[in-house]
N, C-alpha and C positions, 0 to 999 in steps of 0.2 A: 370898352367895346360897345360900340350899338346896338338897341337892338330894335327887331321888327314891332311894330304895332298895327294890329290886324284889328280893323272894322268886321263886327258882325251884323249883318241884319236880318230881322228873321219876326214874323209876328206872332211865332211860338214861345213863349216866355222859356217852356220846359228845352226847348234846344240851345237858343242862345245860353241857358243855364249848364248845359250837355257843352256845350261848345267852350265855353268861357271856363269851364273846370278841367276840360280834356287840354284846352291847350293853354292856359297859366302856367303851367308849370316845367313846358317845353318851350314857350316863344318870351312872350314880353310882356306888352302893353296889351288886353284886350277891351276894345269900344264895342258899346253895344248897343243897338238903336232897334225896337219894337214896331215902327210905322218909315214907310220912307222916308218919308218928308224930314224924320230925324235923322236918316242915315246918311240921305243928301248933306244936311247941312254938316253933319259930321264928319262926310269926308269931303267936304269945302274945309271947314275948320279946323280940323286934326292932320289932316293930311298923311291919312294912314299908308303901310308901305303895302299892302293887299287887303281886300274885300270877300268878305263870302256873303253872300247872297242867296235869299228864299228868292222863285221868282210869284209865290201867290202869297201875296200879301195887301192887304186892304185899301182903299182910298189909291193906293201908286203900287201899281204891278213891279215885279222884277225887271221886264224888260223897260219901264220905263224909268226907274232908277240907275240901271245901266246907262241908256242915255242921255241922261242928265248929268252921270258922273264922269261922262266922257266928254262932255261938253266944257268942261275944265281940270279933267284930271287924263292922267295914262297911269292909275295906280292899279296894277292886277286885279282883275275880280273872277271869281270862280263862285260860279254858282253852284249850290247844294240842294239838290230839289228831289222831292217822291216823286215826278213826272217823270218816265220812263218812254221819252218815244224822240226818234232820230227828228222829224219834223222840230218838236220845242228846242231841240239840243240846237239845229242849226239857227234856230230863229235866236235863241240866247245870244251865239256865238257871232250874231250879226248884229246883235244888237250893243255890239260890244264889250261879250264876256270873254276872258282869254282860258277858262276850263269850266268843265262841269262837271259835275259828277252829283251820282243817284243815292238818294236816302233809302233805305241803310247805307253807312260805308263803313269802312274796316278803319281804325284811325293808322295804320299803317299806310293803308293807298290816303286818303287827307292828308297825314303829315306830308308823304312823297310828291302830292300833286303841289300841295304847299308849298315845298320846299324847290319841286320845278319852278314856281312861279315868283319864289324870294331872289333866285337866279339871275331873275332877268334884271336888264340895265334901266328898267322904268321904274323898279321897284323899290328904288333907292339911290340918294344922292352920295352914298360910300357902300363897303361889304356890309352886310349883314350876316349874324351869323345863322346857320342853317337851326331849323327843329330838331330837334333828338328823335331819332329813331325808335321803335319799339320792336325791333326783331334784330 
């Protein structure tokens, strides 16, 4: 069976570390990239099946990661961000993110928003199988 491999980027050491231990042991493959520029390249080269995405991150914002990785990918990306306001949501979501959601989050709604977005027919070139639930 396949499984998903999810790009993280995030220039928080301590969440990608948050992230990478929450979801190992639910999903697959986790890539992890600190600066964009390595995340770009990483989902150039890895060709992950979703992205999560800080969008305040140093040297290359979130939205401009976003467009860059739509410049050659349709791999899901949902951002994960402490910004809390409808203006960044839409401006994300135009810049090519396909969810968002606000830091803190519950890893039930993550795994679910996740799992909406393994779903879809861009996410992969066969099934994948969904995240385990925790409720």
């Amino acid at each position: 069976m396949k499984q998903a491999k999810i790009l993280v980027i995030d220039d928080d050491e301590g969440m990608t570390e948050l992230l990478e231990l929450l979801l190992l042991p639910i999903s697959s493959c986790i890539l992890v990239a600190n600066t964009g520029a390595e995340g770009v390249e990483l989902a150039r080269t890895a060709a992950p099946n979703l992205i999560i995405l800080d969008l305040m991150l140093p040297g290359m914002n979130g939205w401009e990661i976003s467009r860059a990785v739509r410049s050659f990918s349709t791999c899901p990306i949902l951002i994960l961000s402490a910004i809390d306001s409808p203006d960044i949501v839409a401006r994300a979501l135009d810049a090519g993110a396909d969810d968002y959601l606000v830091k803190p989050v519950s890893s039930n709604t993550l795994i679910a928003r996740l799992n909406n977005l393994l779903r879809r027919p861009q996410a992969a070139t066969g099934p994948l199988p969904l995240l385990n639930q925790f409720y």
